[in-house]
C-alpha positions in Angstrom: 0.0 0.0 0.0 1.5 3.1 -1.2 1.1 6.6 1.3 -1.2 7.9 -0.8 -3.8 5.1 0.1 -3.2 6.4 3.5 -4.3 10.3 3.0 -7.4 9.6 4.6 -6.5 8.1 7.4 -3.1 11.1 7.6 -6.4 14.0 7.3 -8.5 12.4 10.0 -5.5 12.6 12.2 -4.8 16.0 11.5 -7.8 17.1 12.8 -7.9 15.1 16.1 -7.0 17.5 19.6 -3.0 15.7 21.0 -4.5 16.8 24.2 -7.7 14.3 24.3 -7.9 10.9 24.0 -10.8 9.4 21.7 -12.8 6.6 21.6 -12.9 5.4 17.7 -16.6 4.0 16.8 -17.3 2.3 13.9 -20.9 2.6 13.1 -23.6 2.7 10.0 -26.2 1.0 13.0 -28.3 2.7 15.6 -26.2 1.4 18.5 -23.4 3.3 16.8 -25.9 6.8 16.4 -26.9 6.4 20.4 -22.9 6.3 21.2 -22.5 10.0 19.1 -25.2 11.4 21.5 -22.9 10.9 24.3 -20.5 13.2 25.9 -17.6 11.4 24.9 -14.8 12.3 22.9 -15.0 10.1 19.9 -14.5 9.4 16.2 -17.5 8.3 14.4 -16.3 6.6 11.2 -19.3 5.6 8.9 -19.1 4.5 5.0 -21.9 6.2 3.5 -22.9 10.0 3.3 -26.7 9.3 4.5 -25.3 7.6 7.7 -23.0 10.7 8.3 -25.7 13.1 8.0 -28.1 11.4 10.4 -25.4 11.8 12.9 -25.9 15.5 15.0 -22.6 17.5 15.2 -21.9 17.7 18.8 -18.5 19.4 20.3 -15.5 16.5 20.5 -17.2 14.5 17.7 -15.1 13.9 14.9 -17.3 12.0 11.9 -15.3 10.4 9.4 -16.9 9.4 6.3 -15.8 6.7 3.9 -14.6 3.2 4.2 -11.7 2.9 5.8 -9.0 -0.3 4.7 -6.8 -2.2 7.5 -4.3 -0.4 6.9 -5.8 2.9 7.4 -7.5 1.8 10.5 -3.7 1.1 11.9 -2.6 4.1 11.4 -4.9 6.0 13.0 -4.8 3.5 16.2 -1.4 4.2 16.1 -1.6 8.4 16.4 -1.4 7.8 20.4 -4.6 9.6 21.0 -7.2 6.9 20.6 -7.6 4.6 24.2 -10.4 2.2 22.8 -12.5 0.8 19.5 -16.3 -0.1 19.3 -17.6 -2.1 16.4 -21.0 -1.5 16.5 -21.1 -2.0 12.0 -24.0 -3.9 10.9 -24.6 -7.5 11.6 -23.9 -8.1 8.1 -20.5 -6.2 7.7 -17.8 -9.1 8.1 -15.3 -7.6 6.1 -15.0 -4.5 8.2 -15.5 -6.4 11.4 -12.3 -8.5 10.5 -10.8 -5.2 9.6 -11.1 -3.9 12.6 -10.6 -6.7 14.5 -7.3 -7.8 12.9 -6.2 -3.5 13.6 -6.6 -3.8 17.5 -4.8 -7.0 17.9 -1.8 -5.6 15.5 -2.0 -2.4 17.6 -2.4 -3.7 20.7 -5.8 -1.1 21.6 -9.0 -2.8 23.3 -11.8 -3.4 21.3 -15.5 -3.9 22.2 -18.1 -5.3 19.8 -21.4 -4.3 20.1 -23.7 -7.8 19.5 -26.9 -7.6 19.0 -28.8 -10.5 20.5 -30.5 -13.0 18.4 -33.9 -12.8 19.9 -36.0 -15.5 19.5 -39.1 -13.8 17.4 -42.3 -15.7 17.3 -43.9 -16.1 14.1 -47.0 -18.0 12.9 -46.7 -21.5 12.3 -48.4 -20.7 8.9 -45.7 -18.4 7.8 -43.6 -19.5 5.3 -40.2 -18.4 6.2 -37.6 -20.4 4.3 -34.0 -19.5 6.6 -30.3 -19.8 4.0 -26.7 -19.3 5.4 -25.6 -16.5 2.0 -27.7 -14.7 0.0 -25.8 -16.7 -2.9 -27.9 -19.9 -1.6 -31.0 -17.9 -1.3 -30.3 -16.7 -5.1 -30.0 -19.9 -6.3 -32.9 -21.7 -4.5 -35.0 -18.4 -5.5 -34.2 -18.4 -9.1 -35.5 -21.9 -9.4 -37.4 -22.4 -7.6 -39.8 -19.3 -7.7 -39.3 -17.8 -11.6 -42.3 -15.7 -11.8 -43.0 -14.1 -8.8 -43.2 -10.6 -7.9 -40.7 -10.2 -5.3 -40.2 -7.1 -3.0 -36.3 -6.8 -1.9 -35.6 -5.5 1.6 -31.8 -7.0 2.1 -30.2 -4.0 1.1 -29.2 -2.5 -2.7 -26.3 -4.1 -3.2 -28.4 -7.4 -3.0 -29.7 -6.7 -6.5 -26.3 -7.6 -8.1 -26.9 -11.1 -8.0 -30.7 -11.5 -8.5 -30.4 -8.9 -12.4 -30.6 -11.9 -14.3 -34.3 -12.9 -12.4 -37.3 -13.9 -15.1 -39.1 -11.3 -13.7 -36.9 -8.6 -12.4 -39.3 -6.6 -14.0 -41.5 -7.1 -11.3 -39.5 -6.6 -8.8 -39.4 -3.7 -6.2 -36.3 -2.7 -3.6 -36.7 -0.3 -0.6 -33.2 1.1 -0.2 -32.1 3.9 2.1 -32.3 8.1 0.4 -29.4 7.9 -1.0 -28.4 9.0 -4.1 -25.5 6.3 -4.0 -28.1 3.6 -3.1 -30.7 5.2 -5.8 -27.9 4.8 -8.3 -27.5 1.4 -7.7 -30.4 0.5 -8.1 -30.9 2.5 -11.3 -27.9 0.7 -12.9 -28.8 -2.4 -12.0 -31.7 -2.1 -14.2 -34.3 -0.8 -12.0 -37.1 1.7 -13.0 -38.0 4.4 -10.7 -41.6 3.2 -10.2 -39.4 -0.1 -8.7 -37.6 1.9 -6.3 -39.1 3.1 -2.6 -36.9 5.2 -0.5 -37.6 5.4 2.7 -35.6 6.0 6.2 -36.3 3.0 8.7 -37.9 2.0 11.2 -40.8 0.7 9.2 -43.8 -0.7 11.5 -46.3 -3.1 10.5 -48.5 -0.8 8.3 -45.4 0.7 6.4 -44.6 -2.7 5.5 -48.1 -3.7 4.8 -48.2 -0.7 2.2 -44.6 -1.1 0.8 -45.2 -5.2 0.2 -48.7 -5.2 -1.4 -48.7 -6.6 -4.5 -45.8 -8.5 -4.1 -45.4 -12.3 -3.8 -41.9 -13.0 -2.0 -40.1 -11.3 0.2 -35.9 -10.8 0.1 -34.9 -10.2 3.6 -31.8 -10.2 6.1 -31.9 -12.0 10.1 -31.6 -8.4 11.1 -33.5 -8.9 14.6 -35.7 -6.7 16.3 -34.1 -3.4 15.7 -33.4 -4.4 12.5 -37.2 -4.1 12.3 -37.3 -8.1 11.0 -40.7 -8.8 12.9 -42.8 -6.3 12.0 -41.6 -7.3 7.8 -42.2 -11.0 8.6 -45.5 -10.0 10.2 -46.7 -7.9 7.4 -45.7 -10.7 4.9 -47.7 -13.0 6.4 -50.9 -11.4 6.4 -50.0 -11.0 2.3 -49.6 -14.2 2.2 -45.8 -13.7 1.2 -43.5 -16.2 1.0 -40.3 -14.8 3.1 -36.9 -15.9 2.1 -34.5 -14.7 5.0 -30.6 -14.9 4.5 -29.5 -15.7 8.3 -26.9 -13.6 10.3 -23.4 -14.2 10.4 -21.8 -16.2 13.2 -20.1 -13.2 15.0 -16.4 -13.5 15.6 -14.7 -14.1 19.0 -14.8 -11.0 20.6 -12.9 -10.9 24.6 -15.2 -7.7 25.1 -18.8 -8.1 23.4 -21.8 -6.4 24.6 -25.6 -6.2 24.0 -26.2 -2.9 24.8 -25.1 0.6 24.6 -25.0 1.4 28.2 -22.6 -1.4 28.7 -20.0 -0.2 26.3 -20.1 3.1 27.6 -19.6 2.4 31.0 -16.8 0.0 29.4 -15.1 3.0 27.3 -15.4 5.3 30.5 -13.5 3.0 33.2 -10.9 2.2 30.1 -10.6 6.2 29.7 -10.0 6.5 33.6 -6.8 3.9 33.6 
């Protein structure tokens, strides 16, 4: 990796105080939005431009926007001013988990995960939830199994790389986040506009009840109760939907991993006090 690969990381530095110490918070989840509105000095790092603006400036918050590489990550662990890391990245964000993960060990700087629990949601014994480990088994069980049905995704944008070549992609409709990144996306995958629902989550029952009618199947992620899984599940089911859910991710081993926000900011204060 050359230094220019590194500029980020070098301009996020440059704006940090030598005199504070930061906690660095990787986020893009609600757990990671709750940790801005404390009072703690922190980095907020976040990949896309509509997480960054949903995040309130606050004095001794630093938001970083962008995706950051290993390397990058490293450095700025190593600028001597940053006591302690929080993953709290979505569920479904491995890569920048192991990113992360492999950064703290090299750099020797604690690092807390935030989990979120897999609740154990109760669902009708007449749903039709059908449960695969990758969304490149769920593509291929879908594709022949289910042809021609008009199929609503909700498993993110970048989902719709793998499903273009669908009989009847025509049919199909995304909700994606109001982006213009995420609109474009869609849009070059093929989409038409009247496809396309953007819309800022959480989405209760009766948003999803209005989003999903027409549709047949349902695209969806394990994304749990804040993830706002039940309320899709419950609104397919009274459609009639079949739901096709690509299961979360077996979290790696974390020595400090905790299922709520209160618990890693009463972590990231005693590690601030030492």
């Amino acid at each position: 990796m050359s230094f220019n690969d590194l500029v980020k990381a070098q301009e996020l530095i440059s704006k940090l105080n030598s005199q504070r110490r930061y906690l660095l918070c990787f986020g893009g989840t609600i757990e990671g939005r709750l940790l801005c509105e404390t009072e703690l000095d922190m980095i907020y790092s976040v990949v896309s431009e509509f997480g960054k603006d949903l995040i309130i400036p606050r004095e001794h918050l630093i938001i970083s926007q962008g995706k950051m590489l290993k390397d990058e990550i490293v450095k700025l662990l190593l600028s001597g001013v940053i006591y302690a890391v929080v993953d709290a990245s979505h569920p479904f964000a491995r890569s920048i988990s192991s990113s992360i993960k492999e950064a703290c060990e090299k750099t020797n700087i604690p690092l807390a995960r935030f989990s979120r629990t897999s609740e154990q949601l109760s669902f009708s014994p007449n749903s039709s939830l059908i449960y695969f480990s990758s969304l490149d088994e769920l593509v291929a069980e879908f594709k022949r199994s289910y042809p021609d049905k008009r199929v609503f995704v909700s498993s993110g944008v970048k989902s719709l790389k793998a499903l273009t070549d669908y009989p009847s992609f025509d049919k199909m409709r995304i909700r994606i986040i109001p982006s213009e990144e995420s609109r474009k996306l869609a849009q070059d995958a093929g989409l038409r506009e009247d496809q396309i629902i953007c819309k800022t989550g959480p989405f209760s029952l009766e948003d999803n009840l209005r989003d999903f009618e027409g549709s047949e199947l349902l695209i969806t992620k394990e994304s749990g109760v804040r993830g706002g899984l039940k309320e899709k599940i419950d609104a397919a089911q009274r459609l009639n939907m079949i739901s096709l859910i690509i299961s979360r991710p077996k979290d790696l081993d974390y020595t400090n991993s905790f299922t709520s926000v209160e618990e890693i900011i009463a972590w990231a204060r005693a590690l601030k006090k030492d």
